[in-house]
C-alpha atoms as a printed R data frame, in Angstrom:
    type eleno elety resid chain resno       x       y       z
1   ATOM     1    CA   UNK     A     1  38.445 -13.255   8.937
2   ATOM     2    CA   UNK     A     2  35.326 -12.623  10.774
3   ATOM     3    CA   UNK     A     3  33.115 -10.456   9.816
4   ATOM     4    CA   UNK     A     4  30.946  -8.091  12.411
5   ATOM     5    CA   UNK     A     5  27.282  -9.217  13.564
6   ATOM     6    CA   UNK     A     6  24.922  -6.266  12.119
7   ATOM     7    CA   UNK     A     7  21.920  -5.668  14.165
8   ATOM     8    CA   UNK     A     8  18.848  -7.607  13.164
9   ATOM     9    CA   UNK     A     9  16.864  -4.488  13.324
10  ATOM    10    CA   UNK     A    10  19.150  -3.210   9.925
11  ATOM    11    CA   UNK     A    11  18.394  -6.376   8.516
12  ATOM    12    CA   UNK     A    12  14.929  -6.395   8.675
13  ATOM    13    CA   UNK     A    13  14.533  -3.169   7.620
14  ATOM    14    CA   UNK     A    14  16.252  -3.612   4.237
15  ATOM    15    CA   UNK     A    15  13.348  -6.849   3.437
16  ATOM    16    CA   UNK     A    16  11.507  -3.053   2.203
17  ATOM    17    CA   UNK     A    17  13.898  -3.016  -0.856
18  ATOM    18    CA   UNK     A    18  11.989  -4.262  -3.856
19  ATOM    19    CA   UNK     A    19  14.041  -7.069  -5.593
20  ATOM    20    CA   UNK     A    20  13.029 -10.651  -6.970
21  ATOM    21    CA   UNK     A    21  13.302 -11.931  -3.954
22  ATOM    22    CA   UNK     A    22  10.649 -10.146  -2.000
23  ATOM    23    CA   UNK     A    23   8.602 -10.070  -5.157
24  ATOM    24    CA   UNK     A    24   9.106 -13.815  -5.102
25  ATOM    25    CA   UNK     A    25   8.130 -13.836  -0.755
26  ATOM    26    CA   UNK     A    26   5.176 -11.594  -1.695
27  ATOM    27    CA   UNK     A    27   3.734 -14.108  -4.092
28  ATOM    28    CA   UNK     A    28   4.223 -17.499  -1.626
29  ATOM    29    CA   UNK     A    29   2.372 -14.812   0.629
30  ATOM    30    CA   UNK     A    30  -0.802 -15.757  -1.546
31  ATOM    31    CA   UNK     A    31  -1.693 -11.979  -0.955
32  ATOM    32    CA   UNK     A    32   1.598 -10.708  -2.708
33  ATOM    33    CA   UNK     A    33  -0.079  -7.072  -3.713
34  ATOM    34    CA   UNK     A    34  -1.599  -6.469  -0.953
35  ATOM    35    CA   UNK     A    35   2.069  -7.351   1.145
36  ATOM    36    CA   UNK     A    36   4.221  -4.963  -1.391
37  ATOM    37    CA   UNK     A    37   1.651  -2.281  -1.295
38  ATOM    38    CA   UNK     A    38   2.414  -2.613   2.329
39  ATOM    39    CA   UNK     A    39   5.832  -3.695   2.821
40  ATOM    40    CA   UNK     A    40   6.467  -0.325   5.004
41  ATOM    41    CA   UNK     A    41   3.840  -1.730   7.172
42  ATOM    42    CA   UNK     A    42   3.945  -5.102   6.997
43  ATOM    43    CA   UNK     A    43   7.762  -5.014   8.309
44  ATOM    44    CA   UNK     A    44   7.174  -3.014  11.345
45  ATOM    45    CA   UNK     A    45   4.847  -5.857  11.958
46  ATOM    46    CA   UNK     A    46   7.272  -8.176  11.739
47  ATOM    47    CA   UNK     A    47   9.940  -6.830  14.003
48  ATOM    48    CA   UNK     A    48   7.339  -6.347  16.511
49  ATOM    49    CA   UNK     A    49   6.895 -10.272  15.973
50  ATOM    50    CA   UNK     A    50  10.977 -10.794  16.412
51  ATOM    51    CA   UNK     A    51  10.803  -8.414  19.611
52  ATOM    52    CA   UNK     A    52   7.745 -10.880  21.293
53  ATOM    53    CA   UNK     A    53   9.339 -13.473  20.388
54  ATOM    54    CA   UNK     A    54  12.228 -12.835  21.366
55  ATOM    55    CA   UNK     A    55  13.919 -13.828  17.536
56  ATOM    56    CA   UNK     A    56  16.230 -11.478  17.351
57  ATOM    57    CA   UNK     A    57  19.599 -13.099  18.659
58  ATOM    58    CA   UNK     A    58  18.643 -15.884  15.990
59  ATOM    59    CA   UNK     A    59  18.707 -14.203  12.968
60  ATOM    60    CA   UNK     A    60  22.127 -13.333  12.372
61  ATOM    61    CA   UNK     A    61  23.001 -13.096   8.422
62  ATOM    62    CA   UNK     A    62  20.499 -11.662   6.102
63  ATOM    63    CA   UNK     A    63  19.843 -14.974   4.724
64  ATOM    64    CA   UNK     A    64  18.159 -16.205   7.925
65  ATOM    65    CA   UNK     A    65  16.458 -12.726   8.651
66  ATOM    66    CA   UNK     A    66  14.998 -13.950   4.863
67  ATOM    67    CA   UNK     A    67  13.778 -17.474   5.552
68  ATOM    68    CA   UNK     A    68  12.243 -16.176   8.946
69  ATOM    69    CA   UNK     A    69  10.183 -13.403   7.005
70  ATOM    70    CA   UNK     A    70   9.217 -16.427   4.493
71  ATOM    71    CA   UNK     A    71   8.317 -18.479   7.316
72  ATOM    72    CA   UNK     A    72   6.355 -15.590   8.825
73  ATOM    73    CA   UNK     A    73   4.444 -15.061   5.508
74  ATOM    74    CA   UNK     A    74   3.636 -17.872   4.231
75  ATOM    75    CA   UNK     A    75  -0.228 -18.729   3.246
76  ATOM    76    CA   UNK     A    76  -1.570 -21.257   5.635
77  ATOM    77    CA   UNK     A    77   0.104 -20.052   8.789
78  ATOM    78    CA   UNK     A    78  -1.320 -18.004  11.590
79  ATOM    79    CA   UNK     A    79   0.795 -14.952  11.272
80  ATOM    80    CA   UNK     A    80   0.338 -14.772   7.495
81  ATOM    81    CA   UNK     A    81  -3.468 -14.455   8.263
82  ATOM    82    CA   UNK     A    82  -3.052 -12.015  11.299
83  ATOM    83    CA   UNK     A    83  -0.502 -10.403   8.854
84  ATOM    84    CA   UNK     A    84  -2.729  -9.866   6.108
85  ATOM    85    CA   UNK     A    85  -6.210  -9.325   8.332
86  ATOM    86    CA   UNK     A    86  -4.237  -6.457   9.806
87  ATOM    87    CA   UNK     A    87  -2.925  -5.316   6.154
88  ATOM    88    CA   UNK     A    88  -6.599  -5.069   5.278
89  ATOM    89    CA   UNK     A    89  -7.402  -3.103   8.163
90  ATOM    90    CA   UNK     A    90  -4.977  -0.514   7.389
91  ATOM    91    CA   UNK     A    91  -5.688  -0.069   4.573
92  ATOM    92    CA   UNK     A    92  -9.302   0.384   4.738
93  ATOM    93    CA   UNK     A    93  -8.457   2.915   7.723
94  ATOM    94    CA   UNK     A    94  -6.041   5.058   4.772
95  ATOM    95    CA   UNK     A    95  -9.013   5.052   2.307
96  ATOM    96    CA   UNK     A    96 -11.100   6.458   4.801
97  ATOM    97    CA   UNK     A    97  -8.950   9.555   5.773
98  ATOM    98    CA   UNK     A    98  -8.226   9.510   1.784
99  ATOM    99    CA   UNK     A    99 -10.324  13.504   1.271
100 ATOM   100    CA   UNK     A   100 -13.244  12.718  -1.337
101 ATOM   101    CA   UNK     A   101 -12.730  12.622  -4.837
102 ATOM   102    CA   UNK     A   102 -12.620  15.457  -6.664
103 ATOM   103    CA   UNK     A   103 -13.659  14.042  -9.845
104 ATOM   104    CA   UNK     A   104 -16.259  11.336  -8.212
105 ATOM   105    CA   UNK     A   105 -19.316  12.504 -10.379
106 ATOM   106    CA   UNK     A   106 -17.546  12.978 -13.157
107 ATOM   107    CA   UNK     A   107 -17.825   9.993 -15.348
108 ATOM   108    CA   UNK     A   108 -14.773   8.921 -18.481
109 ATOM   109    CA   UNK     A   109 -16.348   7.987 -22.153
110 ATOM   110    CA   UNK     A   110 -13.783   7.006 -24.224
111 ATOM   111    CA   UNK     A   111 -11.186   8.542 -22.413
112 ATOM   112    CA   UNK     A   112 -13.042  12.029 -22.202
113 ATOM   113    CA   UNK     A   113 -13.978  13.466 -19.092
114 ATOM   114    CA   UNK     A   114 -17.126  14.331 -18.965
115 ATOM   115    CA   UNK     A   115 -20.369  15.182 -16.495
116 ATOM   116    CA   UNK     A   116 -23.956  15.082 -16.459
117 ATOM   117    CA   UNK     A   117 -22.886  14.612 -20.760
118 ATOM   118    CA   UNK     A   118 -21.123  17.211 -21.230
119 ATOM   119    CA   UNK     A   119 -17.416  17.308 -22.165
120 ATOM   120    CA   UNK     A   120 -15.555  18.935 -19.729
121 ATOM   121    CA   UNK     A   121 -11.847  19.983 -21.360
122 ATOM   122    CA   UNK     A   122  -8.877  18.234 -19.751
123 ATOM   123    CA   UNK     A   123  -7.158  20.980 -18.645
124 ATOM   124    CA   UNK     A   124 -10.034  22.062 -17.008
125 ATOM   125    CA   UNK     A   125  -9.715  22.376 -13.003
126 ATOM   126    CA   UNK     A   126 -11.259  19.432 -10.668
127 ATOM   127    CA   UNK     A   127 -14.586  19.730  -9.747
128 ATOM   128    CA   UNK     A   128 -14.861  22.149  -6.828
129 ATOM   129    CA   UNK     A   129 -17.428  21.165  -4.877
130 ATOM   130    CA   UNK     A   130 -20.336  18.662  -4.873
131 ATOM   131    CA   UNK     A   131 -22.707  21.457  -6.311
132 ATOM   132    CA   UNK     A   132 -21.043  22.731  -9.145
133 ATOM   133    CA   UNK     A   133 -21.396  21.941 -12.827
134 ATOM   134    CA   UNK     A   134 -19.614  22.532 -15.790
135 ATOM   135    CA   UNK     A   135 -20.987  25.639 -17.622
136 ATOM   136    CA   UNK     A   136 -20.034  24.922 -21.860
137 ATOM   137    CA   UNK     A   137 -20.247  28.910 -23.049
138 ATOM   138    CA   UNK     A   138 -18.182  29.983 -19.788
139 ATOM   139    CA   UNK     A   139 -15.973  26.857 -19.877
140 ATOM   140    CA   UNK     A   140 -15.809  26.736 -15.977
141 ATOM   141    CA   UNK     A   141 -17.173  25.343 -13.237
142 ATOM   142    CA   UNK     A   142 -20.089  27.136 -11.652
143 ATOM   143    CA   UNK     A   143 -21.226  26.347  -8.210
144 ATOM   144    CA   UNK     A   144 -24.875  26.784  -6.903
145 ATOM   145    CA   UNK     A   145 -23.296  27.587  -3.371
């Protein structure tokens, strides 16, 4: 009984799913957290790579669309470093449309939040803006704007 081609594209897409054996293709990556942080990314990548190349009539079971991925990220080779180069890239573009921090100049002592030394209550609110301090008799955060 023969069983029906499925499209390459469905293939690829389910490389996404975590299981040992991406975790296991992440890690011959030799930048395996950065690749399943990214596998979203990092397989869009890829099928643009089948499309140029033209790979997509080859890879017709899931085991080949596999070894072809492996292939494709494996440390040494040139699309494993264009790969990850372009990993980094995005990512460093997400961090920088990240908004700030609200708790950047607040500082954790032993698991306490705290700023400038004072103690500043866990339930308390983020800090609102980059003026404001935490008033101790009001228990809130008072801005000088």
């Amino acid at each position: 009984m023969l069983h029906p081609v499925r499209p390459w594209q469905n293939m690829v897409d389910e490389l996404t799913t975590r299981t040992p054996w991406l975790e296991t293709a992440c890690m011959q990556s030799c930048y395996g957290e950065l690749l399943m942080r990214n596998i979203q990314k990092a397989v869009e990548i890829f099928k643009c790579h089948i499309e140029l190349y033209d790979k997509g009539g080859d890879l017709l079971t899931m085991s080949e669309v596999r070894r072809y991925f492996v292939n494709y990220t494996k440390a040494g080779k040139p699309t494993s470093q264009a790969l990850r180069e372009t990993l980094i890239a995005f990512e460093a573009k997400q961090r920088a449309t990240l908004p700030p921090n609200a708790y950047l100049h607040e500082q954790l002592i032993n698991g306490k939040r705290t700023y400038l030394g004072c103690l500043i209550p866990d339930d308390a609110p983020a800090r609102p803006s980059d003026t404001a301090f935490w008033n101790e008799q009001e228990h809130r955060w008072i801005s000088q704007r």
